[in-house]
C-alpha positions as CSV (number, residue, x, y, z in Angstrom):
1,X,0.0,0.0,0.0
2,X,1.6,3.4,-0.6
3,X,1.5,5.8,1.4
4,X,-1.0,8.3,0.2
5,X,-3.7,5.8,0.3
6,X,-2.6,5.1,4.2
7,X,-2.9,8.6,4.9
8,X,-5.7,8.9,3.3
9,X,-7.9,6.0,4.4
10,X,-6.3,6.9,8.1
11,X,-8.2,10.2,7.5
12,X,-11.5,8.5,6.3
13,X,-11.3,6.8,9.3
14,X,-10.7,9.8,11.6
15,X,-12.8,11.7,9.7
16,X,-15.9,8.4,10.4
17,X,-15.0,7.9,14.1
18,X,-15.7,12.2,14.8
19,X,-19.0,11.5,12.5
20,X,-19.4,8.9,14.5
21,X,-19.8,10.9,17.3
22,X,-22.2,13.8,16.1
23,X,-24.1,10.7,15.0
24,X,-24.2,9.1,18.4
25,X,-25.0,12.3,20.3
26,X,-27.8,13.5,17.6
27,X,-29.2,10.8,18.0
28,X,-29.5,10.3,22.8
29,X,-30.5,14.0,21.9
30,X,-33.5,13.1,19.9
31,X,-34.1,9.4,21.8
32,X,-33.6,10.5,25.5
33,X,-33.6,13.9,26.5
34,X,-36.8,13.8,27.6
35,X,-36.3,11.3,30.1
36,X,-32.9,12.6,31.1
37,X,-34.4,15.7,32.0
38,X,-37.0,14.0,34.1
39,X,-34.8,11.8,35.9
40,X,-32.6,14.8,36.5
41,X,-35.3,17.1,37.3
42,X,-33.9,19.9,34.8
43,X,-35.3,21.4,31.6
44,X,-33.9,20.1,28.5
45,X,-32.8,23.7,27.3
46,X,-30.2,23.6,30.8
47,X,-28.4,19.6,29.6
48,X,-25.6,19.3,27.5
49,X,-24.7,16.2,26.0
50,X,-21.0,14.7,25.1
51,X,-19.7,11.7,23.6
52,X,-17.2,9.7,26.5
53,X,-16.1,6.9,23.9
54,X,-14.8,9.7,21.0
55,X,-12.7,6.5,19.4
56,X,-15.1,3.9,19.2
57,X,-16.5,3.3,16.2
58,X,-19.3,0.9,17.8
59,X,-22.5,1.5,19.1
60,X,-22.3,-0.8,21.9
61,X,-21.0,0.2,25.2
62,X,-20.6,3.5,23.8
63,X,-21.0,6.3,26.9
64,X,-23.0,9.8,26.8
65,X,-22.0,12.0,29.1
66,X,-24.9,14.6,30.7
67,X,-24.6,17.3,32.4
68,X,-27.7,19.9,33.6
69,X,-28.6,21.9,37.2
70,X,-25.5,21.1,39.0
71,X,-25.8,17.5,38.6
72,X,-24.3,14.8,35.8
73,X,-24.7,11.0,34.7
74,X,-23.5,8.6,31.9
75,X,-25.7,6.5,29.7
76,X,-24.4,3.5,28.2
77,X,-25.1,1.8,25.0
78,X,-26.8,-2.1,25.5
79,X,-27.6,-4.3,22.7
80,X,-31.2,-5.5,24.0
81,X,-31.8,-2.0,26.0
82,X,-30.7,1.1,23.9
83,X,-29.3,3.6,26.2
84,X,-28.9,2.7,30.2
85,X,-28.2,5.2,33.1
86,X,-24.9,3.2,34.6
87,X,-24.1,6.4,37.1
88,X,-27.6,7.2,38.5
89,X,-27.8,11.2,38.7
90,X,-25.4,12.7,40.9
């Protein structure tokens, strides 16, 4: 393989793995904000959302990070479940 193509499929792949991510937090946004704000007793509008596994390229076991009204949790990705608090709010 020459080294153009490695660079440039190592870059596809960077490039996939930060989609990726975009992809993952679009869509807890659109799946589970609703219940993250209830279970955190804060308005959607105050929660931000981040992506904890940025180098996974997998769905499962993939984390989300919340944060929103002083307190925080993470979510985990599960095969038979979707999305699972694995912190409880703190």
């Amino acid at each position: 393989m020459k080294i153009g193509s490695l660079v440039g499929v190592t870059g596809f792949l960077i490039i996939s793995a930060c989609n990726m991510q975009q992809v993952r937090v679009d869509d807890f946004r659109k799946n589970m904000l609703t219940r993250v704000a209830f279970e955190m007793n804060c308005p959607a509008a105050d929660i931000t959302v981040q992506d904890l596994s940025p180098d996974q390229g997998s769905w499962l076991g993939a984390q989300i990070g919340v944060q929103g009204c002083g307190k925080k949790s993470v979510y985990v990705s599960s095969a038979h479940n979707g999305w699972v608090n694995n912190t409880g709010v703190r």
